[in-house]
N, C-alpha and C positions, 0 to 999 in steps of 0.2 A: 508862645511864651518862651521865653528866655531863661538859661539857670543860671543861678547866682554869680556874680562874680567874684566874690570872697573863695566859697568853697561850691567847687564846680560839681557835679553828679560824678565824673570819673575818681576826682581828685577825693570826693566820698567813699567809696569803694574800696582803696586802698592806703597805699603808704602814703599818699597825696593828703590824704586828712590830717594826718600825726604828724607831716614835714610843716604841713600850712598850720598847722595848732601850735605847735612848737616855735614858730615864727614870729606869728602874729599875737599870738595869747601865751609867752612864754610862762608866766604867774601862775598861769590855770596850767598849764601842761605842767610846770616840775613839781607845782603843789599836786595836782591831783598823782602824778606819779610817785611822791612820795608817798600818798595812801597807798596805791597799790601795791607798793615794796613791803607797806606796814602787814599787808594780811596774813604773808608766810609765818610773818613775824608771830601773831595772832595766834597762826596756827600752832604755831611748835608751842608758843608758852598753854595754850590749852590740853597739849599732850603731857606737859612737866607738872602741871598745877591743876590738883580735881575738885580744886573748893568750886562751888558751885551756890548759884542764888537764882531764887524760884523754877527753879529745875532744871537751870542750864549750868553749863561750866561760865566760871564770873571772863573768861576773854572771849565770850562766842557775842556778845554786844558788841564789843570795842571793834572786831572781826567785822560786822554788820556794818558798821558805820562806815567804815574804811573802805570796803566794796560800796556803800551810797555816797559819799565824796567825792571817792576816785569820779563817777559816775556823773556825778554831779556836777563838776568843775570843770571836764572833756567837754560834756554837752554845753557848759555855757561860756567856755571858752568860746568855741566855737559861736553859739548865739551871739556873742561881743564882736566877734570877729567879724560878721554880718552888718555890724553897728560902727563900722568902723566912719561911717556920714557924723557919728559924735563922739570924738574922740576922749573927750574930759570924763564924760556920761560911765562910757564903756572903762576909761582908767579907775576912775572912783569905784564902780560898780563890781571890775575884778581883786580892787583890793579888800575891797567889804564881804565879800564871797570867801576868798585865803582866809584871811585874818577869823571872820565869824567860825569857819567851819574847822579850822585849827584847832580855835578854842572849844570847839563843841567835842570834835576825837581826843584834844589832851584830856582835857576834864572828865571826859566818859574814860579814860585808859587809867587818870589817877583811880578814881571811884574801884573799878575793878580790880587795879592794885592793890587799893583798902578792902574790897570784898566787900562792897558796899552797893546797891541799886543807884545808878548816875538819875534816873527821871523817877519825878516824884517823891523825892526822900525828902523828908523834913523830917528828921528824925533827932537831929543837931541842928548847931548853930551852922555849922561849918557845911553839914549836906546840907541846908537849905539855901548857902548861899551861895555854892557851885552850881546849884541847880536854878537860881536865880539869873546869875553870870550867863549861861545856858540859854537860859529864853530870854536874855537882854541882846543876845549876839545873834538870835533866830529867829525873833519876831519881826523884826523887820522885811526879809522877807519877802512876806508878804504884799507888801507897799512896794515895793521894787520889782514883782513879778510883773505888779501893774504899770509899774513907768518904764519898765522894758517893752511891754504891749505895745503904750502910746508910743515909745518910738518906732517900733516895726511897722505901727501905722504910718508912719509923720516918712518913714524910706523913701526917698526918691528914685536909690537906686533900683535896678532892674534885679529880683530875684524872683523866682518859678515864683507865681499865685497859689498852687498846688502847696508846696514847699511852706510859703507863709502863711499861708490857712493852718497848716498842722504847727505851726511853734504859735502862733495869738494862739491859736485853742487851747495848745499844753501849757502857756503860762497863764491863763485863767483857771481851768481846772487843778494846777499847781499852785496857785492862791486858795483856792478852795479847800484843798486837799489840807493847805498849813491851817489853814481856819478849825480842820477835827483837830490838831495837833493842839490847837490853844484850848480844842474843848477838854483833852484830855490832860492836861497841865489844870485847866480849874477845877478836874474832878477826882485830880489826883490819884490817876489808875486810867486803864484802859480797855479793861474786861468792864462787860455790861450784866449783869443778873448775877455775876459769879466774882469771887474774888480774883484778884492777880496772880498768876503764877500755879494755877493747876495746870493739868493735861495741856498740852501744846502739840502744834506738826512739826515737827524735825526742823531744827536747825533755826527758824523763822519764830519758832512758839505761840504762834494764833492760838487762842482758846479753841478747844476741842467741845469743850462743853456750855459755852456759852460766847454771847456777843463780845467782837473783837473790833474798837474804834481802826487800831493799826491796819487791817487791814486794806480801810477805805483810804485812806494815808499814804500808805504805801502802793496803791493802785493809783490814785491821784498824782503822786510826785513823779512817778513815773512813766506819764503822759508827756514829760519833757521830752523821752526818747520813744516812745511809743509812736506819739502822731509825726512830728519830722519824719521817720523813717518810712513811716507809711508813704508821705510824701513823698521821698524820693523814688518811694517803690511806683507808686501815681504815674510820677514823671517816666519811669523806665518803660511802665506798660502802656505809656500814653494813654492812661485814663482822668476823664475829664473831670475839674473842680469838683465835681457832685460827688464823685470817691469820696475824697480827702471830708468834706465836710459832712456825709452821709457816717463815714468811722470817727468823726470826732463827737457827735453828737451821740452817735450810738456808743462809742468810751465814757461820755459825760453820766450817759445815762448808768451803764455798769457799776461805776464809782459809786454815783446816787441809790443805784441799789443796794451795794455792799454797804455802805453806809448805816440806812434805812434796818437792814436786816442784823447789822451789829447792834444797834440802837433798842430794837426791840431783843434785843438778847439771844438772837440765835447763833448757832455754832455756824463757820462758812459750810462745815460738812459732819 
């Protein structure tokens, strides 16, 4: 097997990933690095400002988001970067990624400004239709997780087997995972047996007392960097395909339980 020729297993490892991301996916690298300049920012204004909504401080959201952007936009810079056999595809596809997820952190940082809940508020004319703006820029998405898929199938180029088995797997269970997000947008809330916004764990606010969709959500989207790394980890131990697809199956399945178990209303602990 061969390692990729976009980002090589060394040029992973270190400076070599941030020089070749910067290069090649520059959109994704200054956008995502402006979230990550945003969270200090986050931070200090939730030390100045103690208004707070359903029991956190109202900047420890906007905070959230900006660590899953940042996060978000590294990782698929880099997936694009891979994609570079479809150049249009990969252009369109980083600028719907910026622009979506811009609008997702301004509008979640107005809201908290206002001291107002960014998801789920219908409470106004005005929160309903930020929150609207929100899931017109996000639901898509989903449909793009899958036509990234088809083209990592359709590569000709040479990258590790290993390596490709864990990003298909994390962009399918990354479609999934958006799919509880739509379930929790129709149910308008995301605690299951208990209302929103009691007992939470530090920082994250999982229901303590009851079913939490977020958390299956949050275990899902997070499978973008999850099974890749695993992959690279495959490639370094020279263990064979059966690794990489043995821990994507057995992450699909965790997801489906966390899931399962918010659903029926229990606490994760």
């Amino acid at each position: 097997m061969q390692a990729s020729n976009s980002f090589s297993l060394n040029q992973a490892e270190g400076n070599g990933f941030f020089s070749k991301l910067r290069k090649n996916q520059p959109g994704s690298y200054y956008t995502g690095l402006v979230s990550l300049i945003a969270i200090p920012v986050f931070l200090l204004l939730s030390t100045l400002d103690p208004r707070t909504l359903l029991g956190l401080n109202v900047w420890i959201k906007p905070m959230k988001f900006a660590v899953s952007i940042w996060i978000f936009l590294w990782t698929m810079g880099w997936f694009l970067a891979e994609l570079k056999e479809f150049p249009s595809f990969a252009s369109r596809l980083e600028k719907y990624f910026i622009v979506s997820l811009m609008v997702e952190l301004v509008l979640i940082t107005v809201q908290a400004g206002r001291g107002v809940i960014s998801h789920f508020n219908q409470s106004t004319a005005l929160d309903g239709a930020i929150y609207s703006i929100m899931g017109l820029f996000i639901f898509p998405m989903i449909p793009v997780a899958i036509l990234m898929d088809r083209k990592f199938k359709l590569l000709s180029s040479k990258i590790d087997e290993r390596l490709l088995i864990g990003i298909r797997f994390s962009l399918w269970i990354f479609a999934v995972a958006s799919i509880f997000g739509v379930l929790m947008s129709a149910r308008l809330a995301h605690s299951v047996g208990v209302p929103d916004g009691g007992p939470g764990l530090p920082f994250v606010n999982w229901s303590k007392n009851g079913g939490d969709i977020r958390i299956a959500h949050f275990a899902g989207i997070h499978a973008l960097q999850v099974l890749p790394i695993f992959g690279f980890i495959s490639i370094k131990q020279n263990w064979g395909r059966v690794s990489i697809f043995a821990v994507s199956i057995g992450y699909a399945l965790l997801v489906a339980a966390v899931f399962i178990n918010a659903i029926l209303g229990r606490p994760l602990y």
